[in-house]
C-alpha positions as CSV (number, residue, x, y, z in Angstrom):
1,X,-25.4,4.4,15.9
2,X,-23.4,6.3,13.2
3,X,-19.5,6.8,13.4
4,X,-18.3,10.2,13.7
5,X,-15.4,10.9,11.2
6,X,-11.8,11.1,12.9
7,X,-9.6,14.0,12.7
8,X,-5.6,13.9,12.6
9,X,-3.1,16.1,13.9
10,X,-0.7,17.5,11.3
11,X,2.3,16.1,13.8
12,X,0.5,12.5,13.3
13,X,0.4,12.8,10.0
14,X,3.9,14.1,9.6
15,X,4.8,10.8,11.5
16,X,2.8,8.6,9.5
17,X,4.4,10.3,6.6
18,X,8.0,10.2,8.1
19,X,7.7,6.2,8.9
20,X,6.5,5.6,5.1
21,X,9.9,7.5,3.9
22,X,12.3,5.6,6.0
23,X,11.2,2.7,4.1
24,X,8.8,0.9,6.3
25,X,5.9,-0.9,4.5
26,X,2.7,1.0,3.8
27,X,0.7,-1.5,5.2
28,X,2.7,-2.4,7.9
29,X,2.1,1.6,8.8
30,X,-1.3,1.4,8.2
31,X,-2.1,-1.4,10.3
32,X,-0.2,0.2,12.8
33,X,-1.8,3.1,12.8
34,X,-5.2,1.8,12.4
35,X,-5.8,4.1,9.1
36,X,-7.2,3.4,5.3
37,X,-4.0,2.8,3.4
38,X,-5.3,5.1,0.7
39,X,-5.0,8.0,3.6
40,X,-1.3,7.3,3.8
41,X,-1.4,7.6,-0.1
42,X,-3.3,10.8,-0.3
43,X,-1.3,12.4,2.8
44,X,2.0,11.4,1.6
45,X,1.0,13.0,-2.0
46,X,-0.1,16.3,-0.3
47,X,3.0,16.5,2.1
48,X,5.7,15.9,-1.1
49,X,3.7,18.9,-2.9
50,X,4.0,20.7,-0.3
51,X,5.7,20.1,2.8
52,X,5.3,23.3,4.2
53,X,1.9,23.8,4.1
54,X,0.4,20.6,4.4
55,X,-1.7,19.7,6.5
56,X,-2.6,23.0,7.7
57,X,-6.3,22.0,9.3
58,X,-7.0,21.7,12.9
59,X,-7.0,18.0,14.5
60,X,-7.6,16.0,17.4
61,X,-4.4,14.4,19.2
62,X,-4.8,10.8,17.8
63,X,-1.0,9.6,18.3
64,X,-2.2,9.1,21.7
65,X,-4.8,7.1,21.2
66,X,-2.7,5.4,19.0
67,X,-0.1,4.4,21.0
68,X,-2.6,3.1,24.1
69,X,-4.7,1.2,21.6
70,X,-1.8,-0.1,20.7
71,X,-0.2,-1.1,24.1
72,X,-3.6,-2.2,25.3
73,X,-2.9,-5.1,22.1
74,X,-0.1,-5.8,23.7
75,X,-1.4,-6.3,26.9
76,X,-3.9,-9.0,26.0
77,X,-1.8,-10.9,23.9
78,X,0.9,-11.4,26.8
79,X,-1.6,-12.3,28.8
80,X,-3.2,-14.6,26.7
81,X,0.0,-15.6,26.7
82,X,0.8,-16.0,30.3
83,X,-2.3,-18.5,30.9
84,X,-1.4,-20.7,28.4
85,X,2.3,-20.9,29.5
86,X,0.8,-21.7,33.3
87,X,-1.6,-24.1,31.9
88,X,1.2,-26.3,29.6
89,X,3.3,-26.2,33.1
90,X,0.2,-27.8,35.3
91,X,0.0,-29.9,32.7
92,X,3.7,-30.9,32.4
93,X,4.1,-31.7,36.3
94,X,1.0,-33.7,35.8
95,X,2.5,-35.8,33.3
96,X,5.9,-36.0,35.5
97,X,4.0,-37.4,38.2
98,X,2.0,-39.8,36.4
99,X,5.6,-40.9,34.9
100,X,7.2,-41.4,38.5
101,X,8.7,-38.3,37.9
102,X,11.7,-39.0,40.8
103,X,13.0,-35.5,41.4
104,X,11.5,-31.9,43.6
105,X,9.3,-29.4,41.7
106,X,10.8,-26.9,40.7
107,X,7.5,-25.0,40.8
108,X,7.2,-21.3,42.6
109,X,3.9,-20.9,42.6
110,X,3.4,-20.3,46.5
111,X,1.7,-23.6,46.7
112,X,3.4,-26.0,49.8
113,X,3.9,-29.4,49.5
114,X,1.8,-31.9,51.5
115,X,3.9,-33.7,53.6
């Protein structure tokens, strides 16, 4: 299976261009955008020679994508996350029990108490 070759927006690359000026890392922006740092290089190059013109093919809308891959990150990592936070808490009450521990659960996991 071969990869096909992805095509920028000029807007995208305006933006990746923009965030490289207001000082943020290359490769912090590279990463972030999910792009070969020598890209950046070569598009930052072509927009300083000229801004006007730069950039003038025709692209796909890849900001978009972007921004989901990127939130879609996010996503799993908080969940990741969540289950170990709600593992270390079963675990925690276990251990409280086990040391007698005197006082109620403070635990709202819709569970009830056996009485």
């Amino acid at each position: 299976m071969s990869m096909s070759r992805r095509v920028f927006t000029r807007e995208f690359k305006v933006a990746a261009v923009k965030e490289l000026e207001s000082g943020k890392p290359l490769a912090y922006v590279a990463r972030r955008l999910e792009i070969n740092p020598n890209v950046l290089h070569r598009w930052r190059r072509e927009f300083q020679e000229q801004p006007t013109k730069a950039f003038s093919g025709r692209g796909k809308r890849m900001l978009v994508e972007s921004r989901e891959a990127e939130l879609e990150r996010k996503i799993g990592q908080l969940t990741m996350e969540n289950d170990f936070l709600k593992k270390l808490l079963v675990v925690f009450e276990e251990q409280q029990e086990a040391d007698g521990g005197g006082g109620p659960s403070t635990r709202r996991s819709g569970k009830k108490a056996k009485r």
